[in-house]
TIVO-889712 format. One record per atom (N, C-alpha, C): x, y, z; residue in three letters. Coordinates in steps of 0.2 Angstrom, whole numbers, plus 5000, padded with zeros to 4 digits. Layout:
N
XYZALA;...
***
This chain:
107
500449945000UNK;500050005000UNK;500450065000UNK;500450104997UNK;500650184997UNK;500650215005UNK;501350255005UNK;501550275011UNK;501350345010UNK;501050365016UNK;501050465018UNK;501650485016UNK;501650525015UNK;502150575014UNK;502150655018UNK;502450695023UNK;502350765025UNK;501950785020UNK;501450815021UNK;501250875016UNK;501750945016UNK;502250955020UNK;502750995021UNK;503250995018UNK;503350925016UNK;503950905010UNK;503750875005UNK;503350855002UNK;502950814997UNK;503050864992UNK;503050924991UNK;503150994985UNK;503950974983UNK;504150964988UNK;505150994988UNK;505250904986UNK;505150864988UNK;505050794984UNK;505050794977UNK;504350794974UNK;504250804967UNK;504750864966UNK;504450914967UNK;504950994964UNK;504251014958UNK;503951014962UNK;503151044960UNK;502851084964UNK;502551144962UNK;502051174967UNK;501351134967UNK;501051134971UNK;500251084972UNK;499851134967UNK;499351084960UNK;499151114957UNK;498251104961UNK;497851154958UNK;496951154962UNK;496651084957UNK;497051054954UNK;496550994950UNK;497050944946UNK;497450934945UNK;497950904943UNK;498550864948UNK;498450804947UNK;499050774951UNK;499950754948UNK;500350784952UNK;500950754948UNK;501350714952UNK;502050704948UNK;502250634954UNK;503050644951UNK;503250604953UNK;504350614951UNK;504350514951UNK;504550514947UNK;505050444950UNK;505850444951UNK;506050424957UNK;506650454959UNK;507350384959UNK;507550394954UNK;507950334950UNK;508350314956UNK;508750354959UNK;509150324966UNK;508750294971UNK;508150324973UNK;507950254975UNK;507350214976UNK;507150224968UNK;506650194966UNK;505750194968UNK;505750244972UNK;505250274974UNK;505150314969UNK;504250314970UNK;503750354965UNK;503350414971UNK;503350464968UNK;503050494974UNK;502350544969UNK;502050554972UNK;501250574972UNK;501250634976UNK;500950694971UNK;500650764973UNK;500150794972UNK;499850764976UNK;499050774974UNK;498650844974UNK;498150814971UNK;498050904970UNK;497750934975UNK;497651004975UNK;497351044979UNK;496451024982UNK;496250994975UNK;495650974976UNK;495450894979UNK;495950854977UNK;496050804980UNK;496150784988UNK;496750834989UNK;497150854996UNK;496550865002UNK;496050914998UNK;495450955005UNK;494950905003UNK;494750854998UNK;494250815000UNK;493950775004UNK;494350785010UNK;494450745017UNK;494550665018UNK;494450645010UNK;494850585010UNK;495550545012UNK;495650485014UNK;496350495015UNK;496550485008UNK;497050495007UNK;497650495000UNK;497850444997UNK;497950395002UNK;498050325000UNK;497350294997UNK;496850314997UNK;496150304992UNK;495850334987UNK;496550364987UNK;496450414979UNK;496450354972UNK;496150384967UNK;496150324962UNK;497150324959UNK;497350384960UNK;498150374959UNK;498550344964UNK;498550354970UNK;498950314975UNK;498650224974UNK;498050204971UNK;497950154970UNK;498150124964UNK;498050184959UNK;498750134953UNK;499450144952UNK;499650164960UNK;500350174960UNK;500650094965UNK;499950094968UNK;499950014973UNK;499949984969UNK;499949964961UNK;500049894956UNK;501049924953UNK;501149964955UNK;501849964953UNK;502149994946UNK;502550024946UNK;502750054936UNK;503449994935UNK;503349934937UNK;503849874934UNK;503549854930UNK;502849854928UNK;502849794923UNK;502949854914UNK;502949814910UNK;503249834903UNK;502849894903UNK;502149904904UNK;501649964901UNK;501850024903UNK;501850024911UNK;502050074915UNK;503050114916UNK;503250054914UNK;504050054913UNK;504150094907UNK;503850094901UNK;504150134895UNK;503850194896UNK;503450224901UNK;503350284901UNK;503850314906UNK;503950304912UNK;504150304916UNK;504950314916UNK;505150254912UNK;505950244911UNK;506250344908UNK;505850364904UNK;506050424899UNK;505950484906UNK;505450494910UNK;505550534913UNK;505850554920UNK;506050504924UNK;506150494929UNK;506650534931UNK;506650564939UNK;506850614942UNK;506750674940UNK;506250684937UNK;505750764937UNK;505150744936UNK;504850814940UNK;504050824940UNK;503650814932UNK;503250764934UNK;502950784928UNK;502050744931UNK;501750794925UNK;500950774927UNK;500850694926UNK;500250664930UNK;500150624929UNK;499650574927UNK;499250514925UNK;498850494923UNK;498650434924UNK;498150404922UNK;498050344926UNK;497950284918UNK;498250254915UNK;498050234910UNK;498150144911UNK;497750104910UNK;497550034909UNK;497650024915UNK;497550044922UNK;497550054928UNK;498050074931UNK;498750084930UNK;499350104931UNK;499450194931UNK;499850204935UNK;500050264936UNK;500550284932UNK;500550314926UNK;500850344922UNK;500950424921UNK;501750434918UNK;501750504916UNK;501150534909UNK;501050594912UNK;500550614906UNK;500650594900UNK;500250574893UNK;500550564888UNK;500850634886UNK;500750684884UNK;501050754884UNK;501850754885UNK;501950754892UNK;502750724893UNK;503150674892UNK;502650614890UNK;503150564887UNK;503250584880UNK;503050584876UNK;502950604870UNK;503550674869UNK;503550704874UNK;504250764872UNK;504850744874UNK;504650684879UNK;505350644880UNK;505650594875UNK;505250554871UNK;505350524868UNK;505750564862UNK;505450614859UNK;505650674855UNK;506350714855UNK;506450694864UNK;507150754864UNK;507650674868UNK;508250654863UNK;508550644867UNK;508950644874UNK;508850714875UNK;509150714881UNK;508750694889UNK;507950664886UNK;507550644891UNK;506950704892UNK;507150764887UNK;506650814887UNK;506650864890UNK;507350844894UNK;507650934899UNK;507950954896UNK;507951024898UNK;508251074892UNK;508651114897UNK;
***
């Protein structure tokens, strides 16, 4: 299951500001953790976070092949997020610039 995170340090983790509807996330190569920034509107919905539908497709993992070819290109920066074939994935948007720029899409 998906561990809490401070809400005091969760920003400075990804290296995103909390957006009001949007959730993003970092995968962080050194140590292999995925971290989740939920949004503004998700945050105050008084639910806990780990019953978010994101934190639940973070619980099936980005190892297997679908969620890995996304992932692999963006890892260690912020980028939007998305839930696709149940998996938590980088937005198509940033993969797709990643795949485009060899140097991973940083500039």
């Amino acid at each position: 299951m998906t561990d809490l995170v401070n809400p005091d340090e969760i920003e400075l983790a990804v290296g995103a500001n909390r957006h009001p509807t949007e959730h993003y996330g970092r995968a962080v190569s050194a140590d292999g953790i995925v971290f989740i920034l939920h949004s503004a509107e998700c945050r105050n919905s008084g639910r806990d976070l780990r019953e978010c539908p994101y934190s639940i497709a973070l619980d099936k993992g980005i190892d297997d092949v679908f969620p890995w070819t996304g992932w692999r290109q963006v890892q260690d920066r912020p980028v939007r997020l998305e839930i696709a074939r149940g998996y938590l994935m980088p937005d198509f948007q940033t993969y797709r610039s990643a795949l485009a720029d060899p140097r991973g899409g940083q500039g």
